[in-house]
FIZA-257082 format. One line per 3 residues: their letters; for each residue y, x, z of N, C-alpha, C. Coordinates in steps of 0.2 Angstrom, whole numbers. Example, Ala and Ser with C-alpha at 12.3 -4.5 7.8 and 13.67 -1.06 7.14 Angstrom:
AS) -28,66,39,-22,62,39,-16,66,39; -11,64,35,-5,68,36,0,64,39
//
This chain:
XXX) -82,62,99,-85,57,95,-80,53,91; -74,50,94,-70,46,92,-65,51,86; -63,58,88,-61,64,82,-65,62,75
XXX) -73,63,77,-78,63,70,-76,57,69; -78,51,70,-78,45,66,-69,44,63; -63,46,68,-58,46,64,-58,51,59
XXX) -63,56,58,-63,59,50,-66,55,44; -73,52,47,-76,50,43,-71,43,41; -70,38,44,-64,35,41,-57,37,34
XXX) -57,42,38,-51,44,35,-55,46,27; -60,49,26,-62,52,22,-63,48,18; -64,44,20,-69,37,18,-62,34,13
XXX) -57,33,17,-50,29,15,-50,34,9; -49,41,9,-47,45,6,-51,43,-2; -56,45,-3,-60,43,-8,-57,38,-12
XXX) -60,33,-7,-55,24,-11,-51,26,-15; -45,29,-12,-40,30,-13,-37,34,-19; -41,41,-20,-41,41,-26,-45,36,-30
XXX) -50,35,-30,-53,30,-38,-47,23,-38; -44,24,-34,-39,16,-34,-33,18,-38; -30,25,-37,-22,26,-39,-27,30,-49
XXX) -33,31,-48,-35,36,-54,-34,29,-58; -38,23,-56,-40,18,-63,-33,14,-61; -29,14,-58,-23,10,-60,-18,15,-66
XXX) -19,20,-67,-15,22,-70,-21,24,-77; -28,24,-77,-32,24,-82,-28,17,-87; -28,13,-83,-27,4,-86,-22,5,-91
XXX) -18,7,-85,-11,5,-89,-10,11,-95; -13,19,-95,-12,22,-102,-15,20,-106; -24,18,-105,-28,17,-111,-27,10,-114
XXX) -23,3,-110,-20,-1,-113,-14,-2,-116; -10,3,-113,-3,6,-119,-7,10,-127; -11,13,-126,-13,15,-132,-17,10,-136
XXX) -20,4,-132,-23,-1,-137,-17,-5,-139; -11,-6,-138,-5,-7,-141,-2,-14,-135; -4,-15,-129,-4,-20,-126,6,-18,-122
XXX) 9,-23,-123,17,-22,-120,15,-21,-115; 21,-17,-109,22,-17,-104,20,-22,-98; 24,-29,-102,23,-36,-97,17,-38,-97
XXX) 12,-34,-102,5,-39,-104,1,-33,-100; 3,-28,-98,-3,-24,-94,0,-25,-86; 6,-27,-85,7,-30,-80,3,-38,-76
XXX) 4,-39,-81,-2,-46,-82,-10,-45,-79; -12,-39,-81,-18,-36,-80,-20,-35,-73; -14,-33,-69,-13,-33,-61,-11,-39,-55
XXX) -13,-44,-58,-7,-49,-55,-15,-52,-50; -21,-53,-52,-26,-54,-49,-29,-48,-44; -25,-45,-45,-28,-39,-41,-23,-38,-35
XXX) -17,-41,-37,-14,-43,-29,-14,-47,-26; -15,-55,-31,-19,-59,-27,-22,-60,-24; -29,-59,-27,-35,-57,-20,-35,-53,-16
XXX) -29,-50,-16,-27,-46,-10,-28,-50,-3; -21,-58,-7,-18,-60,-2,-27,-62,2; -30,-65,-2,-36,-70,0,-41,-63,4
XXX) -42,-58,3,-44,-54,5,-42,-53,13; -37,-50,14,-34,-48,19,-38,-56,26; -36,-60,21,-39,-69,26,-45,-66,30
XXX) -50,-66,23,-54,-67,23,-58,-61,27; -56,-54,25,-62,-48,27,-60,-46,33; -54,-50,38,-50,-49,45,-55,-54,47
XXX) -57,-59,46,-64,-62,48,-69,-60,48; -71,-57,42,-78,-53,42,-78,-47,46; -73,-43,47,-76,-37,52,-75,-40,58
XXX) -72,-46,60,-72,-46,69,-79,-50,68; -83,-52,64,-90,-56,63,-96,-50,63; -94,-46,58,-100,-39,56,-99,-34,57
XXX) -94,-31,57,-92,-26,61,-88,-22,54; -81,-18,56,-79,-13,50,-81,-9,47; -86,-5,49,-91,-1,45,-95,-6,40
XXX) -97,-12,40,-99,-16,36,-93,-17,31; -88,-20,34,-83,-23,28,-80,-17,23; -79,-11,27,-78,-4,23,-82,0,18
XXX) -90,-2,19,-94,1,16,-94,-5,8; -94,-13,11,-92,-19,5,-89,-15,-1; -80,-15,4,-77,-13,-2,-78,-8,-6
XXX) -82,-2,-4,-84,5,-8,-90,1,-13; -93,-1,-11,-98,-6,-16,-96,-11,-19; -90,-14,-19,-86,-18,-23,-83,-15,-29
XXX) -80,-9,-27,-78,-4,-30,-81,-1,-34; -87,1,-34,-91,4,-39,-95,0,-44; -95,-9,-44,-95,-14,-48,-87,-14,-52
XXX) -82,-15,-49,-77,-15,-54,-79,-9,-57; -78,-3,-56,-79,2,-62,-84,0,-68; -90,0,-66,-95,-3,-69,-94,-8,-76
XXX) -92,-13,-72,-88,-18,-75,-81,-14,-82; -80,-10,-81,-74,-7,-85,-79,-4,-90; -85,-1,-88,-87,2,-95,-90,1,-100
XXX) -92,-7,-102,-92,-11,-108,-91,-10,-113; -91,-10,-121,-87,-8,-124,-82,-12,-127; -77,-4,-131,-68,-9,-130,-70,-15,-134
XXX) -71,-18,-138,-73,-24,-137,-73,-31,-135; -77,-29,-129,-78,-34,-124,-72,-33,-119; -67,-26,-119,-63,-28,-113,-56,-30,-116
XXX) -55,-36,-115,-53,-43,-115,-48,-44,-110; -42,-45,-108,-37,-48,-104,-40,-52,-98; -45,-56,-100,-47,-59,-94,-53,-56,-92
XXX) -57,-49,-93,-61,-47,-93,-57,-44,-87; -53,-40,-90,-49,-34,-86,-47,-39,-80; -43,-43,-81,-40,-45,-74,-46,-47,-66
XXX) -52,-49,-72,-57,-50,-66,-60,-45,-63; -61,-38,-69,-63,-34,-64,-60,-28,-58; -51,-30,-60,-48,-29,-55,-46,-32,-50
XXX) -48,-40,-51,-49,-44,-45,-53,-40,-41; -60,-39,-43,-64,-37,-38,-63,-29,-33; -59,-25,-40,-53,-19,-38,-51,-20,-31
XXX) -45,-26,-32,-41,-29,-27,-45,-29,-19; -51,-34,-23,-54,-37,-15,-56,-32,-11; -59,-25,-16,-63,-20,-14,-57,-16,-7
XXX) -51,-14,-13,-47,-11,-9,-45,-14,-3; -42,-22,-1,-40,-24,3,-46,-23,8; -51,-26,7,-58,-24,14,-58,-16,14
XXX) -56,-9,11,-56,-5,14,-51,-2,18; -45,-6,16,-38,-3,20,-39,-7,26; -40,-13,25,-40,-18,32,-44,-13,38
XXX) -52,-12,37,-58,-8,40,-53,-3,41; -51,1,38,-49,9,39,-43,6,45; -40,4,43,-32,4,48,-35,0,56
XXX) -40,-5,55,-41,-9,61,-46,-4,66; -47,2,63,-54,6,65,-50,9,70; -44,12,68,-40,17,71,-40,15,80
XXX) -37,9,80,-38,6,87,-43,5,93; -51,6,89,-53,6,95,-57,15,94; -55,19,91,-54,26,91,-52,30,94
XXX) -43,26,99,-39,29,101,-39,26,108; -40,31,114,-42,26,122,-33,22,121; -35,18,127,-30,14,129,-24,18,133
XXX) -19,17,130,-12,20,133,-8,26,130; -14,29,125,-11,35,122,-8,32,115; -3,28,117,1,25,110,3,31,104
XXX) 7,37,109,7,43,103,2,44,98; -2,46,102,-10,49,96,-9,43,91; -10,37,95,-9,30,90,-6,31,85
XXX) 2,33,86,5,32,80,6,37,76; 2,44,80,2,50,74,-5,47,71; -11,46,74,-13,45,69,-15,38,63
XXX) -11,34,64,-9,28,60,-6,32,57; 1,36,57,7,38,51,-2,45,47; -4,46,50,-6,52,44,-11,48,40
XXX) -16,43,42,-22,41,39,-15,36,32; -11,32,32,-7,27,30,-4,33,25; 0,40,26,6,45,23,-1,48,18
XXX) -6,50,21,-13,52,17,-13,50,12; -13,44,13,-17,39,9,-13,36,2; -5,37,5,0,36,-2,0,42,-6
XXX) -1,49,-3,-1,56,-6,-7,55,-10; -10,52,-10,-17,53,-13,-17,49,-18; -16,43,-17,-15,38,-23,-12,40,-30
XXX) -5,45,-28,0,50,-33,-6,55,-35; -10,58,-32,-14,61,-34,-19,57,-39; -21,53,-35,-24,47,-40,-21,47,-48
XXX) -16,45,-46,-11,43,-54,-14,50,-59; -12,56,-57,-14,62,-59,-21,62,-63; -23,63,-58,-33,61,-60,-35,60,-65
XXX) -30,51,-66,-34,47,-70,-30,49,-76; -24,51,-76,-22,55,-82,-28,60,-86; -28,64,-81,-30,70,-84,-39,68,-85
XXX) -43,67,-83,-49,60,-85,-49,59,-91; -44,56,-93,-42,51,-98,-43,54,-104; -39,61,-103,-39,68,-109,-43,71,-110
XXX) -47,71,-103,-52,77,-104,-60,73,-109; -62,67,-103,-67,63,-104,-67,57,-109; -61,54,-106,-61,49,-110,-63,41,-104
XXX) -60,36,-108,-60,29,-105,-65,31,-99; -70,28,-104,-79,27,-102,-81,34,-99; -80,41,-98,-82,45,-96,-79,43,-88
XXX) -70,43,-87,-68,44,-82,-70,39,-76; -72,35,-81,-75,28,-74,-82,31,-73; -85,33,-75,-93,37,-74,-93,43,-69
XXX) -87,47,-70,-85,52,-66,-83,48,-60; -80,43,-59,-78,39,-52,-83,35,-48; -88,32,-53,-95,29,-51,-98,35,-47
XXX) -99,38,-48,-104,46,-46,-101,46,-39; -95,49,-38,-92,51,-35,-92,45,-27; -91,38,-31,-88,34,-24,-95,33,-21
XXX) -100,31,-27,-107,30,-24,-110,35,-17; -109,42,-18,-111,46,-16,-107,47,-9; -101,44,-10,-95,43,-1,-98,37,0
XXX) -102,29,-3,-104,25,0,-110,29,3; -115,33,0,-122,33,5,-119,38,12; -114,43,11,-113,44,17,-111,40,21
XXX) -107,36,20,-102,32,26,-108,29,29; -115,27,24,-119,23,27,-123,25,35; -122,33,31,-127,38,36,-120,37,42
XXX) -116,40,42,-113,43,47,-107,38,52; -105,33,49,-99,30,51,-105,25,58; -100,26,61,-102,18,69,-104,14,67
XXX) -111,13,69,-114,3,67,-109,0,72; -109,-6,70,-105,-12,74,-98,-9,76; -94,-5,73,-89,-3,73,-84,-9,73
XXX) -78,-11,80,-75,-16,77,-78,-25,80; -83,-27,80,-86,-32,81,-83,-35,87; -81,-42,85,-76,-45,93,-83,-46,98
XXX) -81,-47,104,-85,-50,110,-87,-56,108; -81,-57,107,-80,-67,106,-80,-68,100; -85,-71,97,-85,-73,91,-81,-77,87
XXX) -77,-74,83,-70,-80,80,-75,-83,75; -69,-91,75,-72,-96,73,-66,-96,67; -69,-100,59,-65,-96,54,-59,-99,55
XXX) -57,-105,59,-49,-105,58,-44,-101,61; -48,-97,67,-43,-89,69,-42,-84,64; -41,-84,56,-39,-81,53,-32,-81,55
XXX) -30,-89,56,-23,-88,55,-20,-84,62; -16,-80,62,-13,-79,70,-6,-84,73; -10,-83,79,-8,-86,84,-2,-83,89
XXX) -3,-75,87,3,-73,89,10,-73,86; 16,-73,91,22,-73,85,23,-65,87; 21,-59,89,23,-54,86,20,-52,80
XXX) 13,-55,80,10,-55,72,12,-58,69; 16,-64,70,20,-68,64,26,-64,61; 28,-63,66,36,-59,64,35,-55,60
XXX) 31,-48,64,30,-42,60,27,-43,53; 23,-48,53,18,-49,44,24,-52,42; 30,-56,43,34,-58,39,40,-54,36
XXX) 41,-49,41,45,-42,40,43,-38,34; 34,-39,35,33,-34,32,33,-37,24; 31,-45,21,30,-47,16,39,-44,12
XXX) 43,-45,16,48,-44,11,49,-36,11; 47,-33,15,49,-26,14,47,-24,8; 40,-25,7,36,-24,1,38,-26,-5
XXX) 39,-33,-4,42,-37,-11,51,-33,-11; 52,-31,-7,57,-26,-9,58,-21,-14; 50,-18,-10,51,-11,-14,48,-12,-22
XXX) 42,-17,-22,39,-21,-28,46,-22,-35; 50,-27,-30,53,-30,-35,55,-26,-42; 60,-19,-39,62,-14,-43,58,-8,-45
XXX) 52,-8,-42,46,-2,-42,43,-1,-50; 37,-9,-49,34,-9,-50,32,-12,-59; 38,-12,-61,38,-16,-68,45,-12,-70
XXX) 52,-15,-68,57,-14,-68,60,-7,-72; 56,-1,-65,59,5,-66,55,9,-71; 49,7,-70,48,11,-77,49,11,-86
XXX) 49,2,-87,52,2,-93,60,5,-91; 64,3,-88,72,6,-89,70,16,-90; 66,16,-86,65,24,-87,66,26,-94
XXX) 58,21,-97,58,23,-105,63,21,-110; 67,14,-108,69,15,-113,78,16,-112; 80,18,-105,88,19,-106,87,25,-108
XXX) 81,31,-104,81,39,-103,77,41,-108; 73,36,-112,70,36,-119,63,46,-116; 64,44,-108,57,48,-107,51,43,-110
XXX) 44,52,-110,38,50,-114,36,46,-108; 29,42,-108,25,40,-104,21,44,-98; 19,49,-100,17,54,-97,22,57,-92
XXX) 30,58,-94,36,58,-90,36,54,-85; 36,47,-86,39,41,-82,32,42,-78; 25,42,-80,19,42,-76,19,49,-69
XXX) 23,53,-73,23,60,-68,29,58,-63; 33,56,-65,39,54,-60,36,52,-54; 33,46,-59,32,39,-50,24,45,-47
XXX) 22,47,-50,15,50,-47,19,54,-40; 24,58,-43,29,64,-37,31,59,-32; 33,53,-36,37,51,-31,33,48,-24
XXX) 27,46,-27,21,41,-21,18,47,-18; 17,53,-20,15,60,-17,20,60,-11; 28,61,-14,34,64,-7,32,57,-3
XXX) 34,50,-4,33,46,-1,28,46,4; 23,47,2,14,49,7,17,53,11; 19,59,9,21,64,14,26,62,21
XXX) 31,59,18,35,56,24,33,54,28; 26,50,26,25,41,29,19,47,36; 17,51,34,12,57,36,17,58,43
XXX) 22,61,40,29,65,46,33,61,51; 32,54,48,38,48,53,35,50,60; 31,52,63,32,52,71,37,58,72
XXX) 37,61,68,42,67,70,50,64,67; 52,61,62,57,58,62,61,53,65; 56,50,70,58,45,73,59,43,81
XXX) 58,51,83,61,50,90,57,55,94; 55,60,94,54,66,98,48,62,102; 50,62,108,46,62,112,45,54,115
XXX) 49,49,113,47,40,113,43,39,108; 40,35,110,33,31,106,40,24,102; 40,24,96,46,19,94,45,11,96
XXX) 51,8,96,49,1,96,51,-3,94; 54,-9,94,59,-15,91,68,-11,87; 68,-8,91,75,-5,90,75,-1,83
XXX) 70,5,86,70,12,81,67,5,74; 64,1,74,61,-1,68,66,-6,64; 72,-9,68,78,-13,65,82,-8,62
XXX) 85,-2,68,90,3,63,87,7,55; 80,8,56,77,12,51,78,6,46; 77,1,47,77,-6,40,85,-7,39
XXX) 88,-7,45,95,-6,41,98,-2,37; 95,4,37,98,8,34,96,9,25; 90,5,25,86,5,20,89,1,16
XXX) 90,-4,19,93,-10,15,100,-8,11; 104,-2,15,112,2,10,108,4,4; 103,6,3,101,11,-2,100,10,-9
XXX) 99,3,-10,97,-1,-16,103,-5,-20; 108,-4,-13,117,-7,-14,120,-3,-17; 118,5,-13,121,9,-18,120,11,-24
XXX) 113,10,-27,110,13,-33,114,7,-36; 113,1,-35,114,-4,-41,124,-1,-39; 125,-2,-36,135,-1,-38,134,6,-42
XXX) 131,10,-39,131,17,-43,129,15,-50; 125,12,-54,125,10,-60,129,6,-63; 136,8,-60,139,1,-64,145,5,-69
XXX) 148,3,-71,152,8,-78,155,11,-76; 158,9,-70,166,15,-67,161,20,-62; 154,20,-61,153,26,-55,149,29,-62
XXX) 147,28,-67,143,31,-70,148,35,-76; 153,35,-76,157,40,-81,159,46,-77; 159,47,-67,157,50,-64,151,56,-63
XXX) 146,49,-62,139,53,-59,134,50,-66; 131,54,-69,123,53,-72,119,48,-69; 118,42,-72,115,35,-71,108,40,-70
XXX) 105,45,-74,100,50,-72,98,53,-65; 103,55,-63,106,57,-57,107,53,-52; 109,45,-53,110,40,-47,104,38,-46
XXX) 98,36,-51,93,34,-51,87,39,-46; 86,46,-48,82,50,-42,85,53,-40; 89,52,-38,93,54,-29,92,47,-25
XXX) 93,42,-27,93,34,-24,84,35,-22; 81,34,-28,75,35,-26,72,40,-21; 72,45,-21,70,48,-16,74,47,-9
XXX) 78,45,-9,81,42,-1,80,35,1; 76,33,-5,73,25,-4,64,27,-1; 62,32,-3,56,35,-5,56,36,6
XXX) 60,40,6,61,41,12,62,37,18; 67,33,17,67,27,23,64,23,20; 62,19,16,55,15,17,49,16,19
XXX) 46,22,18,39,26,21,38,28,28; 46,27,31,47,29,38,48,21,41; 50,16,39,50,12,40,42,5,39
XXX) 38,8,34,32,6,33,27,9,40; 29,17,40,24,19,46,25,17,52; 31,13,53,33,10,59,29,4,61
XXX) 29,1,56,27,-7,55,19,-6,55; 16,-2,51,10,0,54,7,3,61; 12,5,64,11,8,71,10,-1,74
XXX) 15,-2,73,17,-8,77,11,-13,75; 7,-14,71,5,-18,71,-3,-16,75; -6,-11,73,-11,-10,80,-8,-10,86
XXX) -3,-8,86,-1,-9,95,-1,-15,97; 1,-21,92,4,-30,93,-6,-33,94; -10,-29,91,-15,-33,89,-20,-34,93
XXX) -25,-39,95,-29,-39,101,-35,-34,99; -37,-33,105,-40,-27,107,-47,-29,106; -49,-35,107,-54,-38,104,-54,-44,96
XXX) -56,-40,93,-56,-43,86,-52,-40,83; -48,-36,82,-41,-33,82,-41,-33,73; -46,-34,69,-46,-35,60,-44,-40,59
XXX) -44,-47,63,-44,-53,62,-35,-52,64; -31,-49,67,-25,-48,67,-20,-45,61; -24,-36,58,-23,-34,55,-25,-36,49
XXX) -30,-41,47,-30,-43,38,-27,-50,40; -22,-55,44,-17,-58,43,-10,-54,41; -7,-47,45,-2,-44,41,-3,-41,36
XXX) -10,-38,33,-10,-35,27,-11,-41,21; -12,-48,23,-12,-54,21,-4,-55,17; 0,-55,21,7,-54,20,9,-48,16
XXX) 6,-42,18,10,-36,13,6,-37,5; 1,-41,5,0,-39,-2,4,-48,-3; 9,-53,-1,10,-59,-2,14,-53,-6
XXX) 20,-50,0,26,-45,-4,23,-42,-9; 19,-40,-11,18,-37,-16,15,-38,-23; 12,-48,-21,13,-50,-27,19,-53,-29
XXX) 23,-57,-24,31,-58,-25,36,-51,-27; 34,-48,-29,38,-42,-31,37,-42,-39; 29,-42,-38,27,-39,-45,29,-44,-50
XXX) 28,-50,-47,29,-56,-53,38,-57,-55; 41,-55,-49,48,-53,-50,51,-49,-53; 48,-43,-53,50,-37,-56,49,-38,-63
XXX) 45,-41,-66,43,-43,-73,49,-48,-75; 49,-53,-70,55,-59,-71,62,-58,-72; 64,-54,-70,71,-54,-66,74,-45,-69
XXX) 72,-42,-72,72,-38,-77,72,-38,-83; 68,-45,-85,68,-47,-91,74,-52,-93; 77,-56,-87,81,-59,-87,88,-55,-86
XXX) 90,-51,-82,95,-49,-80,96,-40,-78; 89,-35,-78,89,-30,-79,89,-28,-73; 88,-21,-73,88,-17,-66,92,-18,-61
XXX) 99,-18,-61,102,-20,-57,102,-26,-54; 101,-32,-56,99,-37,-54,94,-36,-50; 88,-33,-52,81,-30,-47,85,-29,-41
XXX) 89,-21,-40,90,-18,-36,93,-22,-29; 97,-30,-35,101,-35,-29,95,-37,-22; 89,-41,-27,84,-43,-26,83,-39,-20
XXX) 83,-34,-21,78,-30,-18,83,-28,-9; 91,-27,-13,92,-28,-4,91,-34,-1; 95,-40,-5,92,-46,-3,85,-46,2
XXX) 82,-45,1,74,-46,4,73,-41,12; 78,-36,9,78,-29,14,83,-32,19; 87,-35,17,91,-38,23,87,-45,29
XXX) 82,-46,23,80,-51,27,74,-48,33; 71,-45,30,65,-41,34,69,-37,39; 76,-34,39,78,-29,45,81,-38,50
XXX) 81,-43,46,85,-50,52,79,-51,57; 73,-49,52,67,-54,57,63,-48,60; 64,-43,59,60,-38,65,65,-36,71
XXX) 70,-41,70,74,-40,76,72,-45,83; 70,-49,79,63,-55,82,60,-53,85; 57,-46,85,51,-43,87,50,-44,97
XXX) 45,-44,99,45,-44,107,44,-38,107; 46,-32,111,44,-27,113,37,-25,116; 33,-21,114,26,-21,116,28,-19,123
XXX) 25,-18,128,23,-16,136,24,-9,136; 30,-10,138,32,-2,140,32,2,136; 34,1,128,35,3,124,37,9,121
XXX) 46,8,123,50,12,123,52,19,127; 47,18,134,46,24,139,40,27,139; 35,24,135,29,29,134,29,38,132
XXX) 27,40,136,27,47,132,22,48,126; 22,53,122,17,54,118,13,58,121; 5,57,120,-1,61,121,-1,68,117
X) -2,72,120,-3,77,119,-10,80,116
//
């Protein structure tokens, strides 16, 4: 029974997932063709990471109240308003149109990954951490493979249908994954014993503190340079088309998925990881963005192709950040209580979307002021900090000696 509903989750995630990576990248080509700048379609996402943050509070409450299956099905019906919402005519879609209905994008999203990730825990019995953390690393590595898929999608939508068609093809589709989830997912999935009262948003744990503090800068790490930065530098040092720069990062969030899927295997055979494996893997991550910006500097680049320092950095950034992301998601259902366990996991997912608006608004700032390399500093900066404070971590209960389930 707990196999089925972790598909029907996962499937559930899956869907989201592409309509979420398809219209992020519908947004940004059909608003580069209405002639909008880069910083101004960046602007268009800045509400969609903030109600992240308010989301994560807020729908970590609502499922220990009504249960995950409620909160997860919201999102998928939030979801299918934002689309909605988009197919107006160009006319009415307006800057502050767009940011509203990707606010609601935002919120949809965050109440589905919260429900999806908090589901995992009472899916998996007590003790069998392995399964735990293979199936955290596939549901979480899926889910970024898919999003690159996503990106794909919404290109090719875009060509075949058009704006307003691709969002109609997406409406159809997610509508027809909400009535299943309706049918098939667990009532009361999730629902505390104890009824939190709303000021237990905030956590009370300091391994939830730590860890969600780890993770905001990991994030705002990988944001700072990501997400703004590297694509203009793409178009305009490497004077790649749009469609290029779109295909790149598409691969790159694909390999990234794929990692994030395989970390139980990279990260230590037959231990379930713990404080330790999760400080070295962010150490080493933190070299990565040191080397890219010194490899970009005038004396390495008469050597090596600035082309060449860039997607090679990348992809071994791609690589220990993914392994390091599935770490911190492992950890954070292992850290979370057993009852209410949403109300734990949407305060750290509270945090990874704080990093990820602190990147975005960064990456726009700090590029525009001083250029990629600057970003790249930023970005170890942030990775030094996240590898000091997961050193903080308390070890879970016999963590490091657990075998994995079989």
């Amino acid at each position: 029974m707990n196999v089925k509903q972790y598909f029907v989750v996962t499937g559930n995630y899956w869907a989201f997932t592409l309509t979420d990576g398809a219209l992020r990248m519908l947004v940004v080509l059909y608003f580069h063709q209405l002639g909008y700048a880069p910083l101004e379609i960046a602007l268009l996402f800045v509400f969609y990471e903030l109600f992240g943050v308010i989301t994560n509070l807020v729908g970590g409450y609502l499922g220990a109240r009504i249960g995950l299956n409620r909160t997860m099905q919201l999102g998928l019906a939030l979801q299918v308003i934002a689309l909605l919402a988009l197919t107006v005519p160009t006319e009415m879609l307006t800057v502050l149109w767009v940011m509203v209905a990707h606010a609601l994008s935002g919120i949809a999203k965050d109440l589905n990954k919260m429900s999806a990730k908090s589901s995992v825990k009472y899916l998996v019995a007590e003790g069998e951490q392995g399964r735990l953390y293979r199936w955290v690393a596939v549901l979480t590595g899926s889910k970024n493979a898919l999003k690159g898929v996503g990106f794909f999608l919404g290109g090719l939508l875009l060509t075949l249908v058009g704006f307003a068609g691709a969002l109609w093809v997406m409406i159809v589709g997610l509508t027809l994954v909400f009535l299943l989830s309706v049918v098939l997912l667990q009532r009361d999935l999730g629902v505390a014993k104890a009824k939190p009262k709303f000021r237990d948003i905030l956590s009370k744990s300091r391994a939830i503190n730590v860890l969600s503090a780890a993770r905001m800068f990991l994030f705002g790490a990988r944001d700072v340079w990501f997400v703004i930065a590297l694509p203009v530098f793409l178009s305009q040092q490497f004077a790649w088309d749009h469609w290029q720069v779109g295909t790149f990062l598409a691969l790159w969030v694909i390999f990234y998925g794929f990692v994030q899927a395989m970390a139980p295997r990279l990260t230590g055979g037959k231990r379930v990881p713990g404080v330790a494996s999760a400080t070295a893997w962010a150490g080493i991550l933190t070299l990565i963005p040191v080397v890219i910006a010194l490899g970009l500097s005038e004396s390495v680049t008469e050597f090596i192709a600035p082309q060449t320092m860039i997607i090679v950095g990348l992809l071994l950034f791609a690589l220990f950040f993914a392994v390091n992301s599935s770490l911190h998601s492992y950890l954070i259902i292992r850290y979370a209580s057993a009852d209410g366990v949403s109300l734990d996991v949407g305060f750290y997912y509270m945090a990874n979307a704080m990093g990820r608006l602190l990147g975005t608004i960064l990456s726009g700032l700090v590029f525009q002021w001083a250029g990629l390399v600057a970003c790249l500093w930023f970005s170890a900066g942030f990775l030094a900090l996240s590898t000091l404070i997961v050193r903080y971590l308390p070890n879970p209960q016999a963590n490091e000696n657990m075998p994995q389930a079989t």
